[in-house]
PLY file of the C-alpha trace (Angstrom):
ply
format ascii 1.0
element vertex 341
property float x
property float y
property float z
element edge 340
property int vertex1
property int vertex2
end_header
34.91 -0.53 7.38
31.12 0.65 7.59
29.02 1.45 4.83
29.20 4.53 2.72
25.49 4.89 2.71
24.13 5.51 6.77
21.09 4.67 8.37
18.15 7.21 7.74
18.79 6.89 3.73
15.71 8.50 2.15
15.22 6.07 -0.56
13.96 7.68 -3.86
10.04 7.70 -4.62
7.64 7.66 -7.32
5.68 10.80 -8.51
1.78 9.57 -9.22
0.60 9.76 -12.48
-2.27 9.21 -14.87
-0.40 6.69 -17.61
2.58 4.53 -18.51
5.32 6.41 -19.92
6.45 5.66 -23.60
10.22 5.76 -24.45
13.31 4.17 -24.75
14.82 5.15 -21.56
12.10 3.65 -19.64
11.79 0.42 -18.14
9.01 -1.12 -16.06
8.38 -2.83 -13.16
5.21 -4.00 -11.03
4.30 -1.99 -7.88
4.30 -4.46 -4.88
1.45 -4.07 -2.51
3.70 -4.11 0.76
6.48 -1.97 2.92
8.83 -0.46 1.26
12.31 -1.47 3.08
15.81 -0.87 2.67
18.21 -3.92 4.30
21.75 -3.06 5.33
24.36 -5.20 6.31
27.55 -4.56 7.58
29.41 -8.21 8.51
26.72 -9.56 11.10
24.55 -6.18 11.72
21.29 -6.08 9.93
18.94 -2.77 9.99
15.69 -3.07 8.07
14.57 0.58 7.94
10.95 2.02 6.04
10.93 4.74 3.44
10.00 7.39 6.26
13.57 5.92 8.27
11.78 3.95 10.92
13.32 0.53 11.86
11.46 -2.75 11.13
14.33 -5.28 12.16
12.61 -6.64 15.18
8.96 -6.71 12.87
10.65 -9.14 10.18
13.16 -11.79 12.20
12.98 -13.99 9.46
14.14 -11.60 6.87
17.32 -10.54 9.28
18.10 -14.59 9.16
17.61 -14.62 5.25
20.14 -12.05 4.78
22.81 -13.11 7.56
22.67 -16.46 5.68
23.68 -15.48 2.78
27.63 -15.18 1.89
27.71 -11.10 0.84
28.51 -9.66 4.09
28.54 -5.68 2.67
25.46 -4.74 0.94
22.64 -2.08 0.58
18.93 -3.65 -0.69
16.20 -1.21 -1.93
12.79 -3.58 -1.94
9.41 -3.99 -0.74
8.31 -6.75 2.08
4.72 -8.24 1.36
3.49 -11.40 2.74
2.01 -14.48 0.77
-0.92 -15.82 2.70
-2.74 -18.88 1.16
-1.66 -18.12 -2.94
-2.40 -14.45 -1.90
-0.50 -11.45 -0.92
-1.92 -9.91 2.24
-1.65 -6.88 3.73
-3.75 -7.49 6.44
-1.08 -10.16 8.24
1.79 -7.21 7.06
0.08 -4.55 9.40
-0.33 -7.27 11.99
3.51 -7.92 12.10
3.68 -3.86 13.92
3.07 -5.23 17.13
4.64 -4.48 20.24
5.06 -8.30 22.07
8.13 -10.06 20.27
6.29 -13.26 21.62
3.77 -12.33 18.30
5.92 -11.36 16.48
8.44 -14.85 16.59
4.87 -16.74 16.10
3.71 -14.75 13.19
7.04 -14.99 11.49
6.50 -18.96 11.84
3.24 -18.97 10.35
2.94 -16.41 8.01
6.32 -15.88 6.95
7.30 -12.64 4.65
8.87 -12.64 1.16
11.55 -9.45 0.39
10.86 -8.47 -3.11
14.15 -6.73 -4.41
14.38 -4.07 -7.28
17.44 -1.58 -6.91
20.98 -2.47 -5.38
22.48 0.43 -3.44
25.64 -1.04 -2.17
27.45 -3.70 -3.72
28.57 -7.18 -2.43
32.12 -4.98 -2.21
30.63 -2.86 -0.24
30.97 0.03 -2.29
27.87 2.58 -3.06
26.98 2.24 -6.75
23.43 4.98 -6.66
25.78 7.44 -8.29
25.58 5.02 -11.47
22.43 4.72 -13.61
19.42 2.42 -13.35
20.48 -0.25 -16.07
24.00 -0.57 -14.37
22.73 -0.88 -11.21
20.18 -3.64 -12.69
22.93 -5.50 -14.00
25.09 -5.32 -10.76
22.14 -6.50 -9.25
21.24 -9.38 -11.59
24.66 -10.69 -10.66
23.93 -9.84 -7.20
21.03 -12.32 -7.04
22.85 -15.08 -9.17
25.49 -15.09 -7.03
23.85 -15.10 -3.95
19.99 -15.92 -3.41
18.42 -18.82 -3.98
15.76 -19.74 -6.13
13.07 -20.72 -3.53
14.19 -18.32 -1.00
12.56 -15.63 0.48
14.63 -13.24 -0.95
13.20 -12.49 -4.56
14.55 -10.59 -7.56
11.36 -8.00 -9.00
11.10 -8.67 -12.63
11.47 -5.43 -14.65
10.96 -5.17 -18.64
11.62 -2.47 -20.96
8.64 -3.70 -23.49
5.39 -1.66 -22.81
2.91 -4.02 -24.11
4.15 -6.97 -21.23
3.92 -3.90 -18.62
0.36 -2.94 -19.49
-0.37 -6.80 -19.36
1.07 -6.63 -15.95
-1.29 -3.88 -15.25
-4.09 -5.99 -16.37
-3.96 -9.56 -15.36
-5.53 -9.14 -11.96
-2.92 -10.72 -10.08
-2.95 -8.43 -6.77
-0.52 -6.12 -8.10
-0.93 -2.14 -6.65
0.13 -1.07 -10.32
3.58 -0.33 -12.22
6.01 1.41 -11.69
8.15 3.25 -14.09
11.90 3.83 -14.05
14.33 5.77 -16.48
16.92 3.75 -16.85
19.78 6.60 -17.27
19.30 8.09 -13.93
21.13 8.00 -10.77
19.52 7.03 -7.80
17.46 9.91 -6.73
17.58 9.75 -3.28
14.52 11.38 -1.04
13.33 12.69 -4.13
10.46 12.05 -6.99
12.14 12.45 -10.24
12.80 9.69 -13.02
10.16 7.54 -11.14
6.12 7.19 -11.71
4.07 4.98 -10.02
0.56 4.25 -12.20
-1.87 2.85 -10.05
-5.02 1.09 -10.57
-8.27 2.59 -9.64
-11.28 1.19 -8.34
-14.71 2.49 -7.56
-17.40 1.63 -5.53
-20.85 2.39 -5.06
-21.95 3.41 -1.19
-24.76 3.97 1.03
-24.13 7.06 3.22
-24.82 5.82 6.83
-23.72 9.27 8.77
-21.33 11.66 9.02
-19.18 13.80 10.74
-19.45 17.55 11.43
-16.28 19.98 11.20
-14.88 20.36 14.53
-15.02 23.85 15.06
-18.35 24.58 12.64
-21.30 22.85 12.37
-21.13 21.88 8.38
-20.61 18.51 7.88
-16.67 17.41 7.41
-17.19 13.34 6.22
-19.63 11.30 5.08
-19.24 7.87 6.56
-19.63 5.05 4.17
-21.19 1.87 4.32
-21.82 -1.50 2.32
-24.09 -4.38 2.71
-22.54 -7.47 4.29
-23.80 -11.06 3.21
-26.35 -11.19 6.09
-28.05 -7.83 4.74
-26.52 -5.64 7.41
-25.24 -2.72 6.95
-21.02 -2.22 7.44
-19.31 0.86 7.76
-16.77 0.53 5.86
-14.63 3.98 5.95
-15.44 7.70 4.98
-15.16 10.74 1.93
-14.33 14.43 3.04
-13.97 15.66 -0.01
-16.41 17.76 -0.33
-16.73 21.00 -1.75
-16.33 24.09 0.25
-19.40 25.83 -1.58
-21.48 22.57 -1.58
-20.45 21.83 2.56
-23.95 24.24 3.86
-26.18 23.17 1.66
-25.24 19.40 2.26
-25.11 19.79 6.01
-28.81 21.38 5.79
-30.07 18.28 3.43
-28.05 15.64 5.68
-29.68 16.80 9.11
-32.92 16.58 7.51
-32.22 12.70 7.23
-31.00 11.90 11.01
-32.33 8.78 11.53
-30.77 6.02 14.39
-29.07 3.58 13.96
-27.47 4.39 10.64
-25.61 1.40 10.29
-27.00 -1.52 11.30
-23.81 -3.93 11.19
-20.79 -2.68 11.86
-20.23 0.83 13.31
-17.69 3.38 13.51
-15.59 2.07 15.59
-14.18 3.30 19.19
-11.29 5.21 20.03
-7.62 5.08 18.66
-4.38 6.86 18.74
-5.09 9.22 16.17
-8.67 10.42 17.19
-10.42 12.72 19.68
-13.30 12.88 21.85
-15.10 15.07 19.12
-13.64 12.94 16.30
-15.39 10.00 17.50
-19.07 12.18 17.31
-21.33 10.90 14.08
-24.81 11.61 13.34
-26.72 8.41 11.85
-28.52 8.65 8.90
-31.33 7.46 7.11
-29.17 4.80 4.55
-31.06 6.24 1.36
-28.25 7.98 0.11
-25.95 6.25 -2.57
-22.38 8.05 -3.29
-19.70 6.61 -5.94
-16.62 7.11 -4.88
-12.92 5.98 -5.65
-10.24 3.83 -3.80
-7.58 2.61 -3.84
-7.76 -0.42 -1.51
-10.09 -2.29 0.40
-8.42 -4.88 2.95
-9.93 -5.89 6.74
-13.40 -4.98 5.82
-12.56 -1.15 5.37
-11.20 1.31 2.36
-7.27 1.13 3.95
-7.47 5.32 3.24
-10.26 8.26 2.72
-11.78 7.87 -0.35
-12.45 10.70 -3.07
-16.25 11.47 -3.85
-16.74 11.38 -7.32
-21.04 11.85 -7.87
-23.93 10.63 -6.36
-26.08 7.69 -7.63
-29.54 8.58 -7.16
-30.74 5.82 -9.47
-29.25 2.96 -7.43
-31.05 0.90 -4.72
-29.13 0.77 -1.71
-29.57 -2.95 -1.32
-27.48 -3.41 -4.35
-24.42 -1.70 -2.71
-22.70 -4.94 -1.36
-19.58 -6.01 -0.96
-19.41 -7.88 -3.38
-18.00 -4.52 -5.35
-14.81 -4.60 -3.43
-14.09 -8.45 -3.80
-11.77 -9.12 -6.14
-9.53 -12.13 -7.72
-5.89 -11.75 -5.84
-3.78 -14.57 -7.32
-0.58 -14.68 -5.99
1.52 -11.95 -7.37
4.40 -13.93 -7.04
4.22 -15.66 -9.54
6.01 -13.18 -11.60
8.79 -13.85 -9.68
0 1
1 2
2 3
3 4
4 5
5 6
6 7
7 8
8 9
9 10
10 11
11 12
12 13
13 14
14 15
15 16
16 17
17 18
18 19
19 20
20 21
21 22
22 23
23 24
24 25
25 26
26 27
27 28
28 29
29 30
30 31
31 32
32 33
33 34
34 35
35 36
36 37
37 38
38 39
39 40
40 41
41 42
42 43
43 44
44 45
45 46
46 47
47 48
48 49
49 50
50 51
51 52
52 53
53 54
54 55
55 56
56 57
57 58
58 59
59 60
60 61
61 62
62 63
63 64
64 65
65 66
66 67
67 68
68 69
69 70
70 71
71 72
72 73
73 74
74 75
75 76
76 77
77 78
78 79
79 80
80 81
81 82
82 83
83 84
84 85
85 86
86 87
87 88
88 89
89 90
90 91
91 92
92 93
93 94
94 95
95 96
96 97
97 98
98 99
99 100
100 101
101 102
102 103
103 104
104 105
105 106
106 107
107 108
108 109
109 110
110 111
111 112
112 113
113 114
114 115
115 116
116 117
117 118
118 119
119 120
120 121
121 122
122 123
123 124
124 125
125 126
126 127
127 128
128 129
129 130
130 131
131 132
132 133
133 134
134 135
135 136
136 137
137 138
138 139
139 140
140 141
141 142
142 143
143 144
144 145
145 146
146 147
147 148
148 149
149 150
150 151
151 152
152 153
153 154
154 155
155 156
156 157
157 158
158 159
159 160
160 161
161 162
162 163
163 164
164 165
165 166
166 167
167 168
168 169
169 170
170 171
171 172
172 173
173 174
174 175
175 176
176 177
177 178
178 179
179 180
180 181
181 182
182 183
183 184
184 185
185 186
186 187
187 188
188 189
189 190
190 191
191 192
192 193
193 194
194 195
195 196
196 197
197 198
198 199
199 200
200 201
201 202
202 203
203 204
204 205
205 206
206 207
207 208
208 209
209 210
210 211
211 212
212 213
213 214
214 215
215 216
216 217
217 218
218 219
219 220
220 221
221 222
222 223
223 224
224 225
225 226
226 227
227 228
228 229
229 230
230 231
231 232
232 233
233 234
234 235
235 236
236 237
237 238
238 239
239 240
240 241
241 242
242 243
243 244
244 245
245 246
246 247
247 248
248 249
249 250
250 251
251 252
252 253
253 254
254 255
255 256
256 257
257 258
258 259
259 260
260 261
261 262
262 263
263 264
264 265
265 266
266 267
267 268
268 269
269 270
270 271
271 272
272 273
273 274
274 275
275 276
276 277
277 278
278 279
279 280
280 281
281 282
282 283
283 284
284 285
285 286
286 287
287 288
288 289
289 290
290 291
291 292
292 293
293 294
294 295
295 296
296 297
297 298
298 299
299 300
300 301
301 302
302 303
303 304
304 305
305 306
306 307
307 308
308 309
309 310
310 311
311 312
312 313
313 314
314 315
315 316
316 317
317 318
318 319
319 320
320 321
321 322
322 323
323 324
324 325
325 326
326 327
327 328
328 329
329 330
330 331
331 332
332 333
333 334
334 335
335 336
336 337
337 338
338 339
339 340
């Protein structure tokens, strides 16, 4: 018998928004800082597939033995993988795991292995599909799920959810390397591929940076990003991502004020870096500047000595030094998230 739900299941998001939710069909949960995955099995087949339906079995061989050890043999998981790394979660040695040599990737899986964080059960240990029943049932089924099969110290963890909004905005607040919450009602079907019943509240951060160039457009010459940088302990300084959101009527007059300050090198530690899959011979093009310029901006995450995304410009800071933009903003405390577990 194979599974009533197939491969290439678009599992159902969260919409973004502003607050928690208040009500007494929600229920709360915190927002791993990982990959989301689903895991199928069906007898001694495991898939581990991302949200976008690309496979991550080979990426994760220690999850695939985790599941095919325990004694379910039908089941559909909806979680997130993250990866403790020294009482932390990192997702530094999560991106490392998408590499090509499965030599690596046994030896990373030794060393650094990866914890599945489950919150939504999709197919039971029966091997019947239960997303057509709502959240709470599905919690409970699950609940039982993980009693009856994971163990306590396994890699296989149960996410902790809570229906009382004062322990989710603690959650939100306790600094414990958590992306944010997540909110669920708990009277909805599984809503798969879509964004409905679901809101993700994340925390956000800002930062204080010196400009140290930027890009043009690549078809006119106004300026399309502003590359970023931040002091590094030894006074040098890092690029450490870039803005482009700039306004359309502001783009001239910033171009004309940002030639004005062309200055070599720009940064003085690390620079924008070479080429890469994604960029061009004319993306690669930057004009140094003169690092006088400070910009506040928001992120959402800083990991490998970069913002992981673009950033959002938010106003600039012509009162700050540019010495005092260090990174020292963008280190945080990260105690082990899984500790809620």
């Amino acid at each position: 018998m194979t599974l009533p739900i197939p491969k290439n299941y678009a599992p159902m998001e969260a919409q973004p928004a502003a607050e928690l939710p208040k009500g007494s069909n929600w229920c709360y949960e915190p927002k791993w800082d990982g990959f989301r995955c689903l895991a199928f099995r069906n007898g001694t087949h495991i898939d581990l597939e991302s949200k976008s339906g690309k496979p991550l079995t080979r990426y994760f061989p220690e999850l695939v033995a985790a599941l095919s050890a325990i004694r379910a043999t039908k089941f559909v998981l909806d979680g997130e993988i993250v990866i403790p790394v020294d009482g932390k979660l990192s997702f530094d040695d999560l991106l490392m795991r998408i590499h090509p040599a499965a030599i690596r990737i046994a030896k990373l899986s030794a060393t650094t292995p990866c914890v599945f964080v489950i919150f939504d059960l999709l197919v039971n240990a029966t091997g019947k599909s239960i997303v057509n029943l709502p959240l709470r049932e599905r919690r409970r089924d699950l609940e039982r799920f993980a009693k009856k099969f994971l163990r306590d110290d396994a890699m296989l963890r149960l996410s902790p959810t809570t229906k009382d909004l004062d322990l989710a905005r603690s959650w939100f607040n306790m600094g414990v390397g958590l992306d944010g919450i997540v909110a669920k009602q708990d009277d909805l079907v599984y809503q798969t591929g879509k964004r409905t019943g679901m809101q993700k509240i994340k925390k956000q951060r800002t930062a204080d940076c010196v400009l140290g160039g930027f890009r043009y457009l690549e078809k006119k010459r106004l300026v399309g990003s502003m590359l970023l940088g931040l002091f590094n302990d030894k006074g040098l300084l890092d690029h450490v991502g870039f803005t482009s959101s700039i306004r359309e009527e502001e783009r001239a007059s910033l171009t004309k004020k940002l030639e004005k300050m062309i200055k070599a090198p720009g940064f003085t530690g690390k620079a924008p870096g070479g080429p890469s899959r994604w960029s061009t011979k004319h993306s690669l093009q930057w004009e140094p500047l003169d690092p006088k310029l400070v910009a506040e901006v928001q992120f959402d995450h800083f990991t490998g000595g970069r913002f992981r995304h673009g950033t959002k410009f938010l106003r600039w800071r012509p009162e700050k030094r540019p010495k005092d933009c260090t990174m020292k903003q963008v280190r945080r405390e990260n105690k082990s998230a899984l500790n809620l577990l």
